[in-house]
N, C-alpha and C positions, 0 to 999 in steps of 0.2 A: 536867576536861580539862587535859593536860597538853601543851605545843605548844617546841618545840627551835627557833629563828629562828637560824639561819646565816649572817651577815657574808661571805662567803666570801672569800679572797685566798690567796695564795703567799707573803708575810710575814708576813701576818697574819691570824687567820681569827678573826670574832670569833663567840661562841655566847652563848646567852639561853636560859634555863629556864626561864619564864612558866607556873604555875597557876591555874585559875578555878575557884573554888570556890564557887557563887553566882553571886553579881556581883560579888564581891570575886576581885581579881589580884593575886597576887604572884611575886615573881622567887624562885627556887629556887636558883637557881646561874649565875652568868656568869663571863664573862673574856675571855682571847683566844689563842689558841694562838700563838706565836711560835717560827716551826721553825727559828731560825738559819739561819748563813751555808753553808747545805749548797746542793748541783748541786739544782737542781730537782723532778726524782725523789726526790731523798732528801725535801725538804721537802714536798711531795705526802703521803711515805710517812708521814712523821713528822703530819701532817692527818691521813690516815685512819685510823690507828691513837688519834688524839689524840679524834678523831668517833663514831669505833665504842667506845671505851670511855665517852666521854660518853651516847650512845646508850642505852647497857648500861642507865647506872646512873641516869639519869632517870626513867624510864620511860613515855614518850613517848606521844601518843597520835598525833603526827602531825609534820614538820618545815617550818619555813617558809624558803625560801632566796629569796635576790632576784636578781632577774633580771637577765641581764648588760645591763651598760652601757658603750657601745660607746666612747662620751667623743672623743675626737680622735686617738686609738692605736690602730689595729689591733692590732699586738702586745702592746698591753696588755688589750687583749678577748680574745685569744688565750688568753694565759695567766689572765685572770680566768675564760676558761672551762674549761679545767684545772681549777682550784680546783673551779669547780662541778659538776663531772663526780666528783671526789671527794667532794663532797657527797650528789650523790645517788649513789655507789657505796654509801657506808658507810650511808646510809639502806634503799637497796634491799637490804643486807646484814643490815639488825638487822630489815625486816620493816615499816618507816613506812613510810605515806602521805606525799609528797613536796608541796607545795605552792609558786607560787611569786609574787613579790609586785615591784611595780617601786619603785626607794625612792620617789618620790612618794610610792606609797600608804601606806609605813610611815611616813614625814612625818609624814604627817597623819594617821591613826589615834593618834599619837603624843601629836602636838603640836598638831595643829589647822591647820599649815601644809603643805602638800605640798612648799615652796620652804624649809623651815626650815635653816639654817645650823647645820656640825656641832656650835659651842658649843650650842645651842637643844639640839639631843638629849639632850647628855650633860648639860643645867640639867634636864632634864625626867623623863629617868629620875632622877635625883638628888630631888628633889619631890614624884616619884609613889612612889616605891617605894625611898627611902633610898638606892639603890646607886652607890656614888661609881666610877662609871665612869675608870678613866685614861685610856682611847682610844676613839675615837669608832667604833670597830668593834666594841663590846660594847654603846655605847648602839645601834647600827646593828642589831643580832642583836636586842637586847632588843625593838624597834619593830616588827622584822619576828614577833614572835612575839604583839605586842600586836595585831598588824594581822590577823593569823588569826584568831586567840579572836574579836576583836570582828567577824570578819564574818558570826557567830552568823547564826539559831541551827544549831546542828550534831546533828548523827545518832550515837546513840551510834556512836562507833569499830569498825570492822569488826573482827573478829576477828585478830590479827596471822598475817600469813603466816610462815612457819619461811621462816628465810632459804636461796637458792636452795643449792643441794648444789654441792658445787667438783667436778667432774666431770674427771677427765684425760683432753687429747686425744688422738684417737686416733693412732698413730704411722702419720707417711705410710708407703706403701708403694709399695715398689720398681716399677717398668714392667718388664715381660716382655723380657729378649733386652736390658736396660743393665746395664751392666759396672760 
């Protein structure tokens, strides 16, 4: 089983490529996407294109994203949910199963603490699986990917859907008798 864990953000989006092979897990590939100082939209764009090529080349059996956290900002729930809607666009795109996890739960699948503090993460991916995380939004992806696999056991993967067809809409049409 192969499981994509998704950090999400509009600065920064971090991703985790967790395999289980057995019982044994390791990391595949991580990072964090950082779309520079562009308008919004661009940086979005520059996500889902940065997702959907990740997507590609993993070959995923499923994605885990975490669930929005409201915090003391609306508008920062706002646009953290942006991010997540690009998340599961590019996944509803490549054909994954979307799953989604609240950080507590990646805490502590992680670490053992649901309350763990961001250094705590990035000591523990470091530990378990060698990867010298530099921001705590790739040890963030890596948990939420460790948090799926272990909430075993799972069903072989359903057969991937071909991603939905881009259809053009159709062009309005004129009312009878306007000019």
């Amino acid at each position: 089983m192969v499981v994509v864990g998704v950090d999400p953000g509009t600065q920064r989006c971090g991703y985790g490529v967790v395999a289980r092979t057995g019982s044994r897990l390791r990391v595949v590939e991580s990072g964090v996407l950082v779309p520079g100082d562009h308008d919004l939209p661009h940086r979005l764009a520059i996500i889902l294109d940065g997702l959907e090529a990740l997507f590609a080349r993993a070959g995923a059996d499923a994605v885990a994203v975490e669930t929005v956290f409201a915090g003391v900002s609306p508008r920062s729930a706002l646009v953290l949910g942006q991010a997540r809607g690009v998340v599961l666009a590019a996944a509803a795109r490549s054909g994954l199963p979307v799953v989604e996890y609240a950080p507590q739960q990646a805490k502590l699948a992680l670490t053992g603490n649901g309350r763990a503090e961001k250094a705590q993460m990035v000591h523990m991916v470091r530990a378990l699986f060698g990867v010298e995380a530099l921001l705590a939004d790739e040890a963030d992806a890596i948990a939420l990917a460790v948090c799926h696999i272990g909430r075993g056991p799972h069903r072989a993967p359903a057969p991937r859907a071909s991603p939905p067809r881009r259809t053009p809409l159709p062009r309005p049409r004129r009312a009878r008798g306007a000019a």
